[in-house]
N, C-alpha and C positions, 0 to 999 in steps of 0.2 A: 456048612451049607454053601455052596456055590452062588455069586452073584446073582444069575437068572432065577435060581428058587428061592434066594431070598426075595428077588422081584413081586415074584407071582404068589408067595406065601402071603405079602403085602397088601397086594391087589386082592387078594382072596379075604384077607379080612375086614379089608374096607367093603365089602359088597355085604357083609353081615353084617355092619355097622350100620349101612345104606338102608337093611331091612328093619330096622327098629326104631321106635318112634319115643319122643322122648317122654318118662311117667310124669304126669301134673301130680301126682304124690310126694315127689322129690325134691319138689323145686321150694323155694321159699320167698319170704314177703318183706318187700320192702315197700314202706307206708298203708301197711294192712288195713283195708276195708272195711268197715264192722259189720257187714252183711257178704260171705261170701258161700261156695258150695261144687264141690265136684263130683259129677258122676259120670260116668261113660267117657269118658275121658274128655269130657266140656268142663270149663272154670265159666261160673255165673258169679256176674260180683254185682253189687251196686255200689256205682262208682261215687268215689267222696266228692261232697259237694266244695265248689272255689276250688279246684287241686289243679298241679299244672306241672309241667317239665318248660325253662325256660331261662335262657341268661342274656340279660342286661338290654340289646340293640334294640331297637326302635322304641322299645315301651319303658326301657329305662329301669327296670324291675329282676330280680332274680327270684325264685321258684324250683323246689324241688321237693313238690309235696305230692304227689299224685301215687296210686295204687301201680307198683310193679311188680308183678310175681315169673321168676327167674330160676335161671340155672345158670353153671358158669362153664365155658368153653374157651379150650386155647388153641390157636390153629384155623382154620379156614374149614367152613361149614353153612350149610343152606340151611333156612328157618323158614316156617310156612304155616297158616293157621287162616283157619274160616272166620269170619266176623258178622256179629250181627245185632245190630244194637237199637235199642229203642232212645234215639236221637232227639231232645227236644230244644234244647239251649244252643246258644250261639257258642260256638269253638269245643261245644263236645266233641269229645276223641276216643278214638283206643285201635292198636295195632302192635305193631311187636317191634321192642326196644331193645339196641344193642349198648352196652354201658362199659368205659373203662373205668370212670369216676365222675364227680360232679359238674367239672368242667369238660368232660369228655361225653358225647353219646348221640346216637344217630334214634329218631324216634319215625316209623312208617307206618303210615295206614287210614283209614277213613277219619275225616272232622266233617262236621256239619255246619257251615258256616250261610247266614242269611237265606236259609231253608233251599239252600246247594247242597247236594252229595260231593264230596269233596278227598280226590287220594293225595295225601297230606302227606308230606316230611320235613321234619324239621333238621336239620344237623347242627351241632353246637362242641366247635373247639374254643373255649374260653368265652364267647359269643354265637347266641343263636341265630340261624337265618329261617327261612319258611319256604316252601314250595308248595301249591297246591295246581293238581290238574283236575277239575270240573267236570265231572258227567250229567251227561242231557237226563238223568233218569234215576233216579233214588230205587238199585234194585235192594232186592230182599237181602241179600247178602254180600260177600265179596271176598274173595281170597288174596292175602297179603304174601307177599316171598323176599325176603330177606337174600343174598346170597356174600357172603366173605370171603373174599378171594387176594392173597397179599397186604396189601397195605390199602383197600378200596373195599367199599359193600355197595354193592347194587341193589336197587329196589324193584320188585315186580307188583302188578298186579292181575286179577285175572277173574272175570265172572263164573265161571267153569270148572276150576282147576284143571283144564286141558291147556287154555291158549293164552300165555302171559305177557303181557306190556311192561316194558322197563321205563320207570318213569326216573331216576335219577341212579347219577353214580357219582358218591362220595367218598373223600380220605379216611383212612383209621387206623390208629398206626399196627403195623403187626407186629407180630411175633411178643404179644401182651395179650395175657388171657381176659375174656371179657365177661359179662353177665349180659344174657340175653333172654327175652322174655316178654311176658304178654303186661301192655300198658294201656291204661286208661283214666281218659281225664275229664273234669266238666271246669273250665277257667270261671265262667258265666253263669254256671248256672246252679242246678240246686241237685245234681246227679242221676242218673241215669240207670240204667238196667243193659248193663255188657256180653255178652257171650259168647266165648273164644272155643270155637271146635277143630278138633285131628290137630293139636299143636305137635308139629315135628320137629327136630334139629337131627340133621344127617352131616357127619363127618364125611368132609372131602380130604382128601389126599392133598398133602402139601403141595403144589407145583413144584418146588425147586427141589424137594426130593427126590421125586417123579424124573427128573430131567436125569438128575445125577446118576440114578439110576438105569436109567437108559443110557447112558454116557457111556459107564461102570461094568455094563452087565457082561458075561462073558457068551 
């Protein structure tokens, strides 16, 4: 096969890739819930009460007991899932976690913090930091988008799943496959009722491939 058709054989199967959404059948559990349940392709869990994703900086404490249900991806890929949770305790959480290992992982998406709606991410290499941006308006729902691109993950958000906000861009080292997945926590409180719908991962085409090949192609 000639350079340009390997090109576009490429490209052509990434677009089928693109069409397929990832089974919550598949995936598996780390710090399993005792209350969980999937239909229509929604994970309802009730979240374990005191759990958390957390290492060491300001609170002095490390933490990795909280409900992750995952799958594992190598390469550069978009994550995206609808959120909707009945909220009561201070630092409830849950959004979608990228993991290399314990000291390693990028965690996004709604906390409720002093009866704020709150798009939260934490990133933690060897030490966790915190970012949260505040909305005027506790809606009913919210769409989370993950995207891995190189050695970086962006964070989106979005009310609609039309128009998305990039709320942070964070390291992560590439070319290490990761586990990526739907997380949810209650630090404070006594847990909660979760509900994660249309969970995707869609394989993106390497970039540096991409290039080579354009480089390469005849």
């Amino acid at each position: 096969m000639k350079k340009k058709g390997l090109f576009l054989a490429l490209v052509a199967l990434c677009a089928v890739k693109f069409a397929s959404a990832q089974s919550l059948d598949k995936m598996q559990w780390f710090n399993e819930p005792e209350k969980w349940d999937i239909k229509n392709n929604t994970l309802t869990m009730a979240v374990t009460p005191q759990s958390d994703y957390w290492r060491i900086s300001h609170y002095g404490f490390t933490v990795d007991d909280a409900p992750f249900y995952y799958t594992t991806y190598g390469g550069e890929f978009e994550a995206k899932v609808k959120l909707t949770g009945a909220y009561k305790a201070r630092f409830d959480q849950m959004g979608i976690m990228v993991r290399t290992d314990h000291e390693n992982y990028i965690k996004a998406g709604v906390e409720f913090v002093d009866g704020k709606f709150n798009v939260s991410s934490v990133v933690t290499h060897h030490v966790s930091d915190w970012a949260v941006t505040t909305l005027d308006k506790v809606p009913p729902f919210i769409w989370i988008k993950i995207v891995r691109r190189l050695d970086a993950v962006e964070v989106f958000y979005s009310l609609d799943d039309v128009n998305y906000i990039m709320t942070r861009n964070a390291p992560l080292q590439d070319n290490k496959p990761v586990m990526v997945g739907l997380m949810a926590a209650s630090p404070d409180g006594k847990g909660f009722e979760a509900k994660f719908e249309n969970f995707r991962v869609k394989h993106l085409p390497d970039q540096r491939r991409l290039e080579w090949l354009k480089k390469n192609a005849n």
